[in-house]
N, C-alpha and C positions, 0 to 999 in steps of 0.2 A: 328124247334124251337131252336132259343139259347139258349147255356146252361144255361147265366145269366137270361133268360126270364122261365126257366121252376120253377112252384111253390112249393113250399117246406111245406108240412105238417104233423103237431108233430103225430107220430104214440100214441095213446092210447091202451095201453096194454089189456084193458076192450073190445074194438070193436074189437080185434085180438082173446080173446076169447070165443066172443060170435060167431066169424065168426066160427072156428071153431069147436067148440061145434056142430051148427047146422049142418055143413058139414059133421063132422062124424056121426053123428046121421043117416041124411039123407040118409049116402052112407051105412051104415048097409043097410039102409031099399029099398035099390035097388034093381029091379027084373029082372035083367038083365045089363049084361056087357056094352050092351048101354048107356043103363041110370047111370049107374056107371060110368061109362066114361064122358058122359055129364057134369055129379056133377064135374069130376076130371077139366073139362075146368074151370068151377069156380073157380077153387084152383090156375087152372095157372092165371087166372086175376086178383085172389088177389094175389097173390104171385108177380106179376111182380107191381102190386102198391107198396108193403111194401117194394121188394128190392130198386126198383128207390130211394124211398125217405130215407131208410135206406143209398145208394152208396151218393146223392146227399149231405146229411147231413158231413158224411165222408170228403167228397171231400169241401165242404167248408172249414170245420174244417183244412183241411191240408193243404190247400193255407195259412190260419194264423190261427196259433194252440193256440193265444192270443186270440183271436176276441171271448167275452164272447159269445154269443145266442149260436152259432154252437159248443163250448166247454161244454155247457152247455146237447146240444141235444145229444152231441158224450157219456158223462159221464150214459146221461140217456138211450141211445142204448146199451151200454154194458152191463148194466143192465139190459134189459129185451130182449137181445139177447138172453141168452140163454132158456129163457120160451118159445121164439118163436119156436125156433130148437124143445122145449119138444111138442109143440103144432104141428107141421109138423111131428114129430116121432111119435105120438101117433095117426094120421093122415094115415100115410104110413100103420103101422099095420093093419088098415083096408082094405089097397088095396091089402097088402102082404097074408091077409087070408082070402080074397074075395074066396067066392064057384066061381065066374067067371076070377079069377087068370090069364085063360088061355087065356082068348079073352083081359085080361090088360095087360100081357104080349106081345100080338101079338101086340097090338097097343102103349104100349109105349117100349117096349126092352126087354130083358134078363139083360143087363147090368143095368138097371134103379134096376132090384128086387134086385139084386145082392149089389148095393151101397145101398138098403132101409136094406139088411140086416147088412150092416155096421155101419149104421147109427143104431139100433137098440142095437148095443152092444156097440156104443159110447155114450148114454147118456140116463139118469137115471134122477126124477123127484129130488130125494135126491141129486142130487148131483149139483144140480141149484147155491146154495151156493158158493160153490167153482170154479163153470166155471165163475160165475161173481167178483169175488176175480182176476183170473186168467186176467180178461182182464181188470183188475186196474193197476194190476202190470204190464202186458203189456204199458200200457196207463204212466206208471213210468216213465218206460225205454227210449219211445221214447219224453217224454218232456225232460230229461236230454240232448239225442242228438240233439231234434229240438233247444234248450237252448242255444248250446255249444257258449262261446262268446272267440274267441280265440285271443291274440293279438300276433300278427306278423307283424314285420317290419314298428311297430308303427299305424298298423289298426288293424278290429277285424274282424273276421271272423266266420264265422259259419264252419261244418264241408266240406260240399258240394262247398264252395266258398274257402277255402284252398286246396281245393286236383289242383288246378291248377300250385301250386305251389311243392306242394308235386312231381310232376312228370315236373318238369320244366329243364332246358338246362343246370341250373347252379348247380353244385356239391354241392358247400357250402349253396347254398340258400334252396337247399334240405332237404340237413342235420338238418337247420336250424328249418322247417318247419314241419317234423317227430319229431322234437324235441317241434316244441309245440305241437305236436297235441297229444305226447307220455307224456306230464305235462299235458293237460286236461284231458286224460284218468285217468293218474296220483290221478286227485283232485276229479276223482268220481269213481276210482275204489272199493272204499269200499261200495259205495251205488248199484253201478250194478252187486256187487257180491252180495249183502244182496237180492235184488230185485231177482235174478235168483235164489238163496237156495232157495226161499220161492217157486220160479216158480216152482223150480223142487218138492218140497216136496210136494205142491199144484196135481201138475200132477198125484203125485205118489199117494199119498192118493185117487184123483179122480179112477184113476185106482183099486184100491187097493177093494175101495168102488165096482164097477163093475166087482169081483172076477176073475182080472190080477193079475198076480205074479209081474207084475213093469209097468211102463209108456208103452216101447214100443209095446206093441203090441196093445193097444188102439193107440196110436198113429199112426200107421200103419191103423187100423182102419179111424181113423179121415183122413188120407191124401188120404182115398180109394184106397188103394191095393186090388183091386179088382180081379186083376190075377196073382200075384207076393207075395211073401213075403222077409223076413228076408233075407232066405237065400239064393234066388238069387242076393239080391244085396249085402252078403259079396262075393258070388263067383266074380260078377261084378268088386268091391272094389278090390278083388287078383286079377284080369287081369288088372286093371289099375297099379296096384303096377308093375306089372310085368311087362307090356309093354311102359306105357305113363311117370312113371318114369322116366326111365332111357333116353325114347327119351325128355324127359321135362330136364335132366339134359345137353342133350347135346346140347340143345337149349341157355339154360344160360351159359355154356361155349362160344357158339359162340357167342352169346350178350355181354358178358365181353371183349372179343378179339374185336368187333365191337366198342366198347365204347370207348376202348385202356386202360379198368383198369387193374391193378395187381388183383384186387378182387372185389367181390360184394358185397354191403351192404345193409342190408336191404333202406334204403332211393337211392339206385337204381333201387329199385324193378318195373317194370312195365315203366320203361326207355329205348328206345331203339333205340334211335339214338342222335348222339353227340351235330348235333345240335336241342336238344330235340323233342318228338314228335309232327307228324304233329298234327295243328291244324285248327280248320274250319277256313274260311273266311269267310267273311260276318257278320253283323247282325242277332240278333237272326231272324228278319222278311223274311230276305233275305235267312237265311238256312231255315223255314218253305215253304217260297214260291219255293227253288230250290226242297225240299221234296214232292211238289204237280207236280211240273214238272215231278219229276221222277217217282210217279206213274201214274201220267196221261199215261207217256211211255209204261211204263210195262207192264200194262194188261189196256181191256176196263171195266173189275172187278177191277181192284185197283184205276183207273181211276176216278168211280162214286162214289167209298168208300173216296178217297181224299177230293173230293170236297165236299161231304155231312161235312166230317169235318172240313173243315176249313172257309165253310159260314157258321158251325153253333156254332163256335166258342167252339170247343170240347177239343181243348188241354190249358192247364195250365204249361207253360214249365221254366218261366223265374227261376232263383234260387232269393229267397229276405231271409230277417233275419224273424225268427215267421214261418218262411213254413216248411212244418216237410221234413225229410231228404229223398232222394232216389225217384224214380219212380214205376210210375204201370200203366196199363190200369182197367178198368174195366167199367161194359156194364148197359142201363140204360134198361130196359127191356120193358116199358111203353111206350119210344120214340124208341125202337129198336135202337137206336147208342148207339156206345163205347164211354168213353170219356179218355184223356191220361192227367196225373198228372207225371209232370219230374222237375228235377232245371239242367237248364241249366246253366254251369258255363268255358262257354269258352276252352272246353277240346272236345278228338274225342268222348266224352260221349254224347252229345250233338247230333251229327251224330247218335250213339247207338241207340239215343231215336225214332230218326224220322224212323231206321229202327226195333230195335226190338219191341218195344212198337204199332207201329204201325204194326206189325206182331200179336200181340197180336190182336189188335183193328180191323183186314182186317178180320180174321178168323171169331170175332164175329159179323161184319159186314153182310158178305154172308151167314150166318144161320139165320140172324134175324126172318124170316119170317117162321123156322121151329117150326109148332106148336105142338110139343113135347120139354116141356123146357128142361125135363130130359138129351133131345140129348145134352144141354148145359149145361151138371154140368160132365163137362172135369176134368180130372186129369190132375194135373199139369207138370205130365213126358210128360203129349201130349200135352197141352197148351203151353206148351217152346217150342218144334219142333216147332210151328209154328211164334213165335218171334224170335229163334235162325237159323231159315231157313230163314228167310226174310233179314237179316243181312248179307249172302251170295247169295243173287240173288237179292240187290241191288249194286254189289262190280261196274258192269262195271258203274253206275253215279259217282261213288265218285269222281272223278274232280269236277265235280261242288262244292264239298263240300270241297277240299284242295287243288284245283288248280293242281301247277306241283310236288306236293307232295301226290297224288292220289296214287302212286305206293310204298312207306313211309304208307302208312294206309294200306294194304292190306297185304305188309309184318309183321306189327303191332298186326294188325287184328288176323292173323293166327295164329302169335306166342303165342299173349295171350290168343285165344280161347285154344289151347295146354296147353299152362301153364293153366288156369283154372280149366283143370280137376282132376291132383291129388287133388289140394286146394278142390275142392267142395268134393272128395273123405273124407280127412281128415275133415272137417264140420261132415260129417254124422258119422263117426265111434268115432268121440267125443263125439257128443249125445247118440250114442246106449252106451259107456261105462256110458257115466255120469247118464243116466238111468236106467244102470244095476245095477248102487252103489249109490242111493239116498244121499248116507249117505256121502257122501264124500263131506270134509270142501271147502269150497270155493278155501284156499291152494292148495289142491289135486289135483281140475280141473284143476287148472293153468298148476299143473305140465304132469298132462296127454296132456294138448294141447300140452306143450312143447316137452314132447316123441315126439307125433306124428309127428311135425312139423319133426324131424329127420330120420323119415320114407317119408313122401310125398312131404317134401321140403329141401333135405339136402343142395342145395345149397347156403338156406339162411342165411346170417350172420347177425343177429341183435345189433353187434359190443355193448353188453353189456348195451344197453339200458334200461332204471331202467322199464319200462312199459311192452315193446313187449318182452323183451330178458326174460321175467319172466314170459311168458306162457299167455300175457293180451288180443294178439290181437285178439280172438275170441268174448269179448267184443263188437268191433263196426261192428258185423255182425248181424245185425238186425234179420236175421228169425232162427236164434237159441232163441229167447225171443219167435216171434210171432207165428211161427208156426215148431215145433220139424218136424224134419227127410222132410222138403221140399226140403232142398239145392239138396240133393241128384238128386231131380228131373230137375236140370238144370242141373247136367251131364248128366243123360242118356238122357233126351234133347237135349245136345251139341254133341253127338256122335254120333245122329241119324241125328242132323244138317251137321254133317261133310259129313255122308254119301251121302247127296245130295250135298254138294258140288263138293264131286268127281262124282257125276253122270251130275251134269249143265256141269263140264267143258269139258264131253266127249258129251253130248246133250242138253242144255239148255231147248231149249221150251218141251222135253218131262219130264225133270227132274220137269219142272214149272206144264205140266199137272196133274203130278202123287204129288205135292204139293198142287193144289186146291180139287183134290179129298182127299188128307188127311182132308184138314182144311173142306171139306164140310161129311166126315163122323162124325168129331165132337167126341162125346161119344157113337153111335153106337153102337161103336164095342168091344170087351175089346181090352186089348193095345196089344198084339205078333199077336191076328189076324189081326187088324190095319194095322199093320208094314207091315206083310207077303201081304196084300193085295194092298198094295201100290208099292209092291217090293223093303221093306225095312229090314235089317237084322236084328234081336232080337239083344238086348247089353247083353242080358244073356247066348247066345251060345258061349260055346266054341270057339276062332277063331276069332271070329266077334271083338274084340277089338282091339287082335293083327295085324290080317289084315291091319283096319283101321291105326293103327299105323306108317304100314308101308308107306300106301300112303299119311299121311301125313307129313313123313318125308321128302318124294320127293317135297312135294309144298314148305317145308321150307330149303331144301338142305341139309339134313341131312342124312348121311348116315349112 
């Protein structure tokens, strides 16, 4: 079915808990782990109705975040989002202290109790209040961005449709461009700081309320650190300092000598060749149809995942004004297909989408048919592996995508997935501070980004810029609003991605085999036995980063 053809109806919060009601009733009075189990296949058919038309509503709404109905439905999801969650927690409690534990265990995981117990210390009936507060101000934040009307060079531009410029061939048109987009941060920095004090003191309280000493560790909670905590990802955090640093710093040196500047400036950031970066060719129709060719290639699995998508009209990729900012996949459960929300705006972002998003969308693809949903409520450290791995065993298409500038995108590619990771380092160690001191004025934060920035990106120069040069740019990093401590999870995603990189380039098709088996154990497993059983290295050992380091200094010549 098309996506425009499938039907959309208003959830009543009244039929979600009487559905409920009876289900847990029922499943008390179960006499045996069959019949327990039975009841739990109801949950998963209502559950895959309520998320389809919960994702469908979303996905309206973000194609135009104007269009009253679905602005309208989105205001009212958020508000009785979180009853729902209290309705499926108080739900789980019964399976979690089921006398037949043992036969629901066996049949839906270890890792499924394990996340019901997470879920049980993330939300409280009291505290319903405040998580629907929490996704107002969320809901703030990204009208402001989806809003932005910027004018440049005598047009207006939203954020998504300037960044082509932002990273364009010409120095001063550059400059020019950072500088508007650093005067519309400029005209609502006072309102995205008001909106985040409230985020954070909202969180803290939420926490506070559920007897945490501060945000993080409910946090941690909510993104399901199911086998990990705190402090393997500062030990992680110190081996990136240690090792991706300093090879991130010798990368920007030879990218300034490459450029032929005397220096770098922030508005060369993410520039890497003179005559600016490659860009796609084609039409956006023409890069979708060369995307279907290339997995048709790939595999006879990416093959049939293709084409299910694009007869049924699954992606939303053009960028327009009213469309909310950035990308995502996500899966309809009802129809079994993913569907991809991207803005396309003439950059190798556009490439990005048809291979990492469509990484996202292949994984949820080939589970569809597993009837344990549980197996699909993936942590996001493992959901990235398999967008951020698709991005490197699509490399040998990319002609099709920029012609005789194919080997300009690979160099590109590599550089900036490197550069990426101390950035996403600094992300996460800004929230665990800004978490650990609620109380810290709007001021503060600025100036803790700006420390940091001198720890995991010294060689940026923001040449006094009244916006970014004052600690602003964590601002237009959207999942510091929407979701605390995720970014974190596309680094050690991008580092478990490298790792198969270097394994395609010495065996491709077995690197590709030990890739499907990742994306088809799904949530399984928890994530270090995941790893270890794919023959993949923990990012928490010892070694394991700096290694990595090494080898991919050799892919970018770096000695």
């Amino acid at each position: 079915m098309k996506f425009s053809e499938m039907p959309y109806k208003h959830i009543e919060i009244d039929d979600v808990k009487a559905f409920f009601e009876k289900l847990i009733d029922d499943s008390k009075k179960a006499s045996s782990g069959e019949e327990q189990f039975e009841l739990h296949k109801k949950y998963y058919d209502y559950l895959s109705e309520l998320q389809t038309m919960i994702r469908i509503a979303g996905f309206r709404h973000d194609v135009n975040t104007t269009e009253e109905f679905y602005a309208k439905e989105k205001d009212y999801i958020d508000e009785i989002d979180p009853i729902i969650s209290q309705y499926k927690n108080e739900y789980q409690k019964v399976l979690y202290k089921s006398p037949y534990r043992a036969y629901l265990e066996e049949k839906i995981g270890k890792v499924a109790f394990k996340n019901m117990e997470l879920n049980f210390a993330s939300i409280d009936e009291k505290i319903l209040p405040l998580m629907q507060e929490e996704n107002a101000l969320i809901n703030k934040y990204d009208k402001i961005i989806a809003s932005a009307k910027i004018p440049f060079n005598g047009e207006e531009y939203n954020i998504s449709l300037l960044r082509k410029h932002l990273t364009g061939n010409d120095r001063e048109t550059r400059k020019q461009a950072w500088k508007a987009l650093s005067d519309y941060f400029m005209s609502v920095t006072d309102d995205i700081d008001n909106i985040y004090d409230k985020l954070v003191k909202n969180r803290t309280e939420q926490a506070k309320m559920l007897g945490y000493d501060n945000y993080i560790e409910l946090g941690y909670n909510r993104m399901m650190r199911n086998s990990y905590r705190r402090e393997q990802v500062e030990s992680f955090r110190s081996q990136v300092k240690q090792s991706f640093v300093p090879l991130v710093t010798k990368i920007q040196e030879k990218r300034k000598q490459e450029l032929g500047l005397s220096d770098l400036k922030y508005f060369d950031n993410e520039v890497y060749f003179k005559n600016g970066n490659p860009d796609p060719i084609g039409t956006p129709e023409e890069i979708m149809k060369a995307g279907q060719e290339m997995y048709r290639e790939l595999s006879p699995e990416t093959a049939e995942f293709i084409d299910v998508m694009i007869e049924n009209e699954l992606f939303d990729v053009l960028g327009r004004k009213n469309k909310k900012q950035g990308g995502y996949m996500d899966y309809l459960p009802l129809y079994k297909v993913p569907f991809i929300f991207a803005n396309f705006n003439g950059t190798s972002g556009d490439i990005d989408v048809v291979t990492h998003e469509c990484g996202h969308a292949f994984q949820g693809y080939i589970t569809r048919n597993d009837e344990i949903i549980e197996h699909n409520d993936i942590t996001m450290e493992t959901a990235e592996i398999h967008s951020m791995s698709m991005e490197y065993f699509t490399y040998k298409w990319m002609d099709r995508f920029f012609g005789d500038r194919a080997d300009d995108y690979y160099k590109m590619h590599l550089e900036d997935s490197i550069t990426f990771i101390p950035y996403g380092c600094m992300v996460d160690e800004f929230q665990h501070i800004v978490y650990e001191k609620p109380e810290m004025t709007p001021a503060e934060r600025k100036e803790v980004w700006k420390n940091l920035e001198k720890t995991y990106r010294p060689w940026l120069d923001f040449d006094g810029d009244a916006f970014f040069d004052e600690g602003g740019f964590w601002q237009k990093q959207g999942h510091i609003f929407w979701s605390p401590f995720y970014y974190i999870d596309y680094v050690l995603a991008s580092v478990i991605a490298m790792q198969f990189k270097v394994w395609m380039d010495n065996d491709f098709s077995d690197a590709w085999e030990h890739y499907l088996k990742l994306c088809k154990i799904s949530a399984s497993e928890f994530y270090e036995e995941m790893l270890s059983d794919v023959g993949l290295k923990s990012p928490f050992k010892q070694g394991t980063i700096k290694e990595l380091a090494d080898n991919m200094a050799k892919k970018v010549d770096i000695e």
